[in-house]
C-alpha positions in Angstrom: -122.6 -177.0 -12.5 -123.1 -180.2 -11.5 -120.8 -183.1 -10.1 -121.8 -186.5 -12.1 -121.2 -190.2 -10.1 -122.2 -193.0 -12.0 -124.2 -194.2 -15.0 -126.9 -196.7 -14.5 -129.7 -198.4 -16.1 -132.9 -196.0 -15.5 -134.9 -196.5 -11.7 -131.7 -196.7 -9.6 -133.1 -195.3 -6.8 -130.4 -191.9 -6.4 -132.2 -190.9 -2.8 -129.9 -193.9 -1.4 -127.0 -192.3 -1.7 -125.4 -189.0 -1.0 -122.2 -187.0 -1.5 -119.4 -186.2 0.9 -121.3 -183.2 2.9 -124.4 -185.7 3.1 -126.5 -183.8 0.1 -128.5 -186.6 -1.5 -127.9 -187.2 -5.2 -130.2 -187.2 -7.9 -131.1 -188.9 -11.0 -131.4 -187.7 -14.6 -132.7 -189.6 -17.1 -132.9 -190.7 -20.8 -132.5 -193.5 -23.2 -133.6 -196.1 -20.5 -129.9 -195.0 -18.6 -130.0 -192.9 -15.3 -126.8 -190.3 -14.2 -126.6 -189.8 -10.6 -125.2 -186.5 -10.4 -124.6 -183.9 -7.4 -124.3 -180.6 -6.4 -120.8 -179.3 -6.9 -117.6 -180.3 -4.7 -114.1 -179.4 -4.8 -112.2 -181.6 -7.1 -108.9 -181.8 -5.0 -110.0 -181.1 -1.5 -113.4 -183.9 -1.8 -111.6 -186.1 -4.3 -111.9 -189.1 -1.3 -115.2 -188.8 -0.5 -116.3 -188.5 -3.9 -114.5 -192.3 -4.4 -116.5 -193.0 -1.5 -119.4 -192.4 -3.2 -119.1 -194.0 -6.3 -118.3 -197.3 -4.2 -121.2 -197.3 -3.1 -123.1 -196.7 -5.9 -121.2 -199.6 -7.8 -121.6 -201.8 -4.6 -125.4 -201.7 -5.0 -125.8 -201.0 -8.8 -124.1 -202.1 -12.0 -122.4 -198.5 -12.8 -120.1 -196.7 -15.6 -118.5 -194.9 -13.1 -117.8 -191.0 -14.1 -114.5 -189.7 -12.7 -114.3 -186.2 -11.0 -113.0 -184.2 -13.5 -116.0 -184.5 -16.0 -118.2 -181.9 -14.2 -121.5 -181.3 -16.8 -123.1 -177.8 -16.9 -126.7 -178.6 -16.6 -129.6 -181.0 -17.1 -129.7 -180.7 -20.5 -126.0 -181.7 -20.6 -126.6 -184.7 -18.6 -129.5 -185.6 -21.0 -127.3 -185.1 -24.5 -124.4 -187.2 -23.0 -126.3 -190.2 -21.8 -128.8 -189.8 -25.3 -125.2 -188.7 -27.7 -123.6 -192.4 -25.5 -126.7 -194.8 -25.1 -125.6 -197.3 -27.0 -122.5 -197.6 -25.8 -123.5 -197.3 -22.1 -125.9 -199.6 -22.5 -122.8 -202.2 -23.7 -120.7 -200.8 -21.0 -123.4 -201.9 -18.3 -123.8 -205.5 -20.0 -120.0 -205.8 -19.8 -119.7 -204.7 -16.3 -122.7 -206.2 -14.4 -121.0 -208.4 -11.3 -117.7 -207.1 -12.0 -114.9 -205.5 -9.8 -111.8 -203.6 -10.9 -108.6 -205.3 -9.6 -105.1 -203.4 -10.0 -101.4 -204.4 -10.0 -99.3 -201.5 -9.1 -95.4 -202.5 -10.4 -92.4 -200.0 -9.1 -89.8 -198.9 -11.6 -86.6 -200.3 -10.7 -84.3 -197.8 -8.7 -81.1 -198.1 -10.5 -80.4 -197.4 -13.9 -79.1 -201.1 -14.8 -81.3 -203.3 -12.2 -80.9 -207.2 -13.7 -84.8 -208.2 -15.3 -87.6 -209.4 -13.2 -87.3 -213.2 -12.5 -90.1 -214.8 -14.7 -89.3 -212.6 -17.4 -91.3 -214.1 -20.5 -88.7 -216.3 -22.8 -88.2 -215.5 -26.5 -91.3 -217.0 -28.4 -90.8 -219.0 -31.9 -91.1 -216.0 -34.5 -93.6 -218.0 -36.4 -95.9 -218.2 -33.7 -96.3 -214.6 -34.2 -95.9 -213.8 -30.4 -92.5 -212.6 -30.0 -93.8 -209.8 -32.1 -96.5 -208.9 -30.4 -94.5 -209.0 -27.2 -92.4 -207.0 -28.3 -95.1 -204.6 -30.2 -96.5 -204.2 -26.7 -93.4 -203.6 -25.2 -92.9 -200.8 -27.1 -96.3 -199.3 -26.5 -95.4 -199.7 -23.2 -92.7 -197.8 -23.1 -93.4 -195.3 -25.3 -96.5 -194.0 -22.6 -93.3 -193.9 -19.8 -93.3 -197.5 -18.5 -90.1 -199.1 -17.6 -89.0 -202.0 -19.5 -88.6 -204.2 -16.7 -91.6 -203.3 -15.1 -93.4 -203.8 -18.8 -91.7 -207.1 -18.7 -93.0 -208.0 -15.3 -96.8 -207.0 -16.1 -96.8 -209.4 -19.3 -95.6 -212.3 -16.7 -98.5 -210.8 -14.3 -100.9 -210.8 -16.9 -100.3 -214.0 -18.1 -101.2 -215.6 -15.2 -104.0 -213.9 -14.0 -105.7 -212.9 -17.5 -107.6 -216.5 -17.0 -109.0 -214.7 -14.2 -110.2 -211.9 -15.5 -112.8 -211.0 -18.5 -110.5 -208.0 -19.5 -106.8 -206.4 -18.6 -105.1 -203.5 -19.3 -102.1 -202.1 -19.0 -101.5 -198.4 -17.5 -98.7 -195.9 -16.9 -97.5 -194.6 -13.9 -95.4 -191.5 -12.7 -91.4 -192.5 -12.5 -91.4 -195.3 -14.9 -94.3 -197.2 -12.6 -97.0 -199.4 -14.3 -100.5 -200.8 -13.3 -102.3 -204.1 -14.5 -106.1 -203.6 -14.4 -107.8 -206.4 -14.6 -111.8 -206.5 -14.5 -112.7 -209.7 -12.3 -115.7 -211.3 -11.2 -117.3 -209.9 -7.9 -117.3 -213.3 -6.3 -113.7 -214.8 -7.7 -110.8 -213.5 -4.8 -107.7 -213.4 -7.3 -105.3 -212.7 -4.1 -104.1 -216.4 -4.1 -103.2 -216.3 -7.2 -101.4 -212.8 -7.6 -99.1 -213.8 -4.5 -98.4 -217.1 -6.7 -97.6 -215.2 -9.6 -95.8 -212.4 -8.0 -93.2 -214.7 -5.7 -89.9 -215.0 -7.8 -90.9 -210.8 -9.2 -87.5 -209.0 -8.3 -89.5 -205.4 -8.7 -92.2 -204.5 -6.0 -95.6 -205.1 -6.8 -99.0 -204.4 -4.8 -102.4 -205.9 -5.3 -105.0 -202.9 -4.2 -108.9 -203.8 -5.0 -111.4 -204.0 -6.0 -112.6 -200.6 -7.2 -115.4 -199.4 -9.7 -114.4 -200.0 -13.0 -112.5 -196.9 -14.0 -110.0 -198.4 -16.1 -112.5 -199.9 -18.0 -114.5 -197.1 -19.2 -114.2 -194.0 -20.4 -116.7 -190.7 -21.4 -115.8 -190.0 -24.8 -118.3 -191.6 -27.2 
């Protein structure tokens, strides 16, 4: 078995970086895309160091990170996903290339009836279309375990930090908790304007970043 860190383009140099007992990674090839890949670690116990590593790798290569629970049997399995994929790596890496992974953790409120987040987004004229789509996403949001109110609070989070960002998305959480990822430019610090947008937000919300893009991509072709 082997433990697979990151795609990127083919030449990354995989002798730069190593996994959490120090065992150098190496690179397979094909389709002009390299996998840096490992020998085998324990998914729950090496879980930090193996976050570790793909930092790295995405702090000194454009990367479609892999996350830890993807293990590949062999070679040839690294070879069919990145040849069965190429395409869409290949966009993934265009899309990605100087750009962090920002998150916006929002806490479910703690009692049943809590009053809504202030900056709750008002009613939009039907006609525009966007009360409907509010509300559309709303329900998707709820429907995957996420709090109304924290739903609520996201779409007024979003809103003001989506110019910010090339791409958000939102994500559930355990207890009714939500996340905003938003993929940001590597050079842009979006911390000003999060504590803006979060001032007046009756729920608790945390700004934690930036990360590889995780949120943002995903193995199944």
């Amino acid at each position: 078995m082997l433990t697979p860190y990151a795609i990127t383009r083919a030449g990354t140099e995989a002798g730069e970086f190593s996994d959490c007992y120090g065992r150098t990674l190496r690179a397979v090839e094909s389709f002009g895309l390299s996998l840096l890949v490992g020998d085998p670690i324990d998914a729950e116990c090496d879980a930090e160091g193996f976050m570790d590593t793909v930092a790295l790798i995405h702090e000194h290569a454009c990367c479609v990170p892999v996350r830890l629970d993807d293990p590949l049997n062999d070679e040839t399995a690294v070879r069919r996903l990145l040849e069965t994929g190429a395409d869409r790596f290949t966009r993934l890496l265009d899309r990605l290339t100087g750009a962090d992974e920002w998150s916006v953790r929002v806490e479910a409120p703690i009692r049943d009836h809590a009053p809504p987040p202030a900056g709750t987004p008002p009613a939009a004229d039907s006609a525009s279309g966007r009360s409907y789509l509010r509300q559309r996403r709303r329900d998707l949001d709820t429907a995957s375990g996420i709090h109304p109110e924290v739903s609520d609070l996201i779409a007024v989070l979003s809103h003001a930090l989506a110019p910010l960002a090339r791409d958000t998305r939102t994500l559930p959480a355990k207890h009714g908790a939500g996340s905003l990822a938003l993929l940001v430019d590597r050079d842009r610090d979006i911390t000003p304007s999060f504590r803006a947008a979060a001032a007046d937000a009756t729920l608790p919300c945390m700004l934690s970043g930036p990360w590889p893009p995780f949120s943002f991509v995903s193995l199944a072709t």
